[in-house]
C-alpha positions, 0 to 999 in steps of 0.5 A: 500500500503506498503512503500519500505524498505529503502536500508541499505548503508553499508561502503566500509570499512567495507564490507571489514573488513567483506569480509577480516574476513570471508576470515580469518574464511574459511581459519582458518577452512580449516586449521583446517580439513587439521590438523584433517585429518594428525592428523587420521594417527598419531601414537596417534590415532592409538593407541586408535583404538588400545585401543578399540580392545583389545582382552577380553583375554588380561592378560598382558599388557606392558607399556611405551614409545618408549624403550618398544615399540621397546624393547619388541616383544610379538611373541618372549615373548610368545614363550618362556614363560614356559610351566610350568605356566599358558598361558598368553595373552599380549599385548604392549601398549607402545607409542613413545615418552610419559611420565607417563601421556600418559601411565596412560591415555592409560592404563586407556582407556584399561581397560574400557575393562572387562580384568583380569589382571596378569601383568602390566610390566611398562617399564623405563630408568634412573629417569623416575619413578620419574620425576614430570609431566610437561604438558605446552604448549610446552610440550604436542607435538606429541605423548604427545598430548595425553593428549588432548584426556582427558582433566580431568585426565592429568589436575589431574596430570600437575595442580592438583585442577585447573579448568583452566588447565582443561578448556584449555586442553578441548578447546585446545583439540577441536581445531585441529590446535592447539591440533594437530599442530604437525601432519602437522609440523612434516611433514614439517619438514620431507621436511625441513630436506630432502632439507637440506640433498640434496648433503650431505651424508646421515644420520643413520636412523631406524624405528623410525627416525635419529638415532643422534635424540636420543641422546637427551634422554639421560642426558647432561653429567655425572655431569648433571645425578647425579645432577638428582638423587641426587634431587631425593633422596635428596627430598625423593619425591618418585615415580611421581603421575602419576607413582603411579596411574598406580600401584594402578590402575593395582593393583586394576585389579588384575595385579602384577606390575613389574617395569622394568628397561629396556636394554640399551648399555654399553655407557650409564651404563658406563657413569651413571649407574656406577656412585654411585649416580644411585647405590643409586638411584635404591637402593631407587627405589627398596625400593619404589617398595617394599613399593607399593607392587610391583616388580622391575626387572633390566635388563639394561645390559641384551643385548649386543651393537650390539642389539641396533640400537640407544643410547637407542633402541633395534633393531627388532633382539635385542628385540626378543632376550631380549624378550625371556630372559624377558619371563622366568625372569617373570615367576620366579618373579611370582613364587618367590614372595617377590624378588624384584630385579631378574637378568637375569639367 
């Protein structure tokens, strides 16, 4: 005859600490599939679904942030590429709101493809060539939570050597709330900025938001900017990690690196790519590319202010004007080889 078992009596207080942390682990991971499900509409994954059709024809890839993403229209480039040389085949992988990292990881994942490259044109504005890479946790938002996606090679670039730094972007990365976090914010605060707009005039937007947002990429003040490059220069510190892996990385597929100083409105070269500091700075630029078997081409002052639709983006009119100057400017670094520094003709 088997004895019952005796009841197990368990504490009122700590069936509740149970309910109350079982309560907190289903609201945890209920957060967690809303964040993962904002985060497959986000412009970083549509990127890799980007990545993983490229077209095997691909010869020319552009590279940056958003300036080349708006800047740079593939219709218009190839329209007016001459007839005389051989047909290319581009593509933009340029991505909003991005640093050297994020591109070099994009450009990384485009060429697990078996491409045959002619072309890496690398699109950049004042001292981005040049800027260490900063990958904290308040700097890898948005479209930098990239990032996360490949925990070992950004590791290699924001802490090189580190484990630790390895270890948290591949946790932080499997963990949509907070890899992703941006994703659902972002929206809210969409609605935080459509409530406080009630009853106001509305602001100036374009295709990639409020257009006073963009007064932010731009330096400070004048004092600041040549403050920057004279860092530069005084450090000799030469071009980021990130920025000489992409070169080495395109060269190493066959690609001419072109280094292009992207279009920008007369209020920015007035206020500091007039100043003898930046003339110095692109001076050494131009000396680093060289060094790196690569070409630099500048084309800062190439379009006019009313292509513009913010302080640094080309609106969808300008960048097919810029474009089809940028096709026939490519072709002659081609043909010319040994020119570093080619204007607009």
């Amino acid at each position: 005859m088997r004895l019952p078992l005796p009841a197990i009596r368990i504490p009122a207080p700590t069936r509740r600490l149970f309910t109350a942390v079982c309560l907190l682990l289903g609201m945890l991971l209920a957060y967690n599939l809303l964040i993962a499900r904002a985060a497959k509409t986000s412009q970083r994954q549509r990127m890799l679904a980007k990545l993983e059709r490229i077209p095997p024809q691909t010869d020319c890839i552009f590279l940056g942030n958003s300036l080349v993403e708006a800047g740079c229209d593939m219709e218009s480039f190839l329209a007016a590429w001459p007839r005389s040389q051989p047909p290319l085949s581009p593509i933009n992988l340029a991505l909003g709101a991005t640093s050297p990292v994020e591109h070099y990881l994009i450009l990384k994942r485009a060429l697990r493809q078996p491409l045959h490259l002619k072309y890496l044109i690398y699109g950049f504005f004042d001292d981005q060539l040049n800027v260490a890479p900063r990958g904290g946790w308040s700097n890898l938002l948005g479209n930098r939570a990239f990032s996360y996606y490949f925990p070992d090679e950004a590791a290699s670039f924001y802490a090189p050597g580190s484990r630790l730094k390895r270890w948290e972007l591949e946790v932080v990365g499997h963990i949509p709330m907070l890899s992703e976090r941006s994703s659902f914010w972002g929206k809210v605060e969409m609605f935080r900025r459509w409530l406080g707009g009630l009853g106001l005039p509305p602001q100036k937007t374009d295709r990639f938001g409020r257009i006073a947002d963009f007064t932010a990429l731009e330096a400070k003040d004048t004092q600041s900017f040549n403050r920057r490059c004279q860092a530069v220069l005084d450090r000799h510190a030469g071009f980021s990690a990130p920025i000489r892996a992409i070169i080495r990385l395109a060269q190493a597929h066959g690609a001419r690196v072109i280094l292009l100083e992207m279009p920008l409105p007369s209020r920015h070269r007035k206020l500091f790519y007039a100043s003898p500091d930046w003339l110095r700075l692109r001076a050494y630029l131009q000396t680093l590319a060289r060094q790196d078997q690569a070409d630099y081409l500048s084309a800062s002052d190439w379009d006019k202010d009313s292509d513009f639709d913010d302080a640094t983006h080309l609106s969808e009119a300008g960048a097919k004007v810029f474009s089809r100057e940028l096709a026939p400017a490519i072709a002659r670094i081609r043909s010319t080889s040994g020119d570093l520094l080619v204007e607009k003709q």
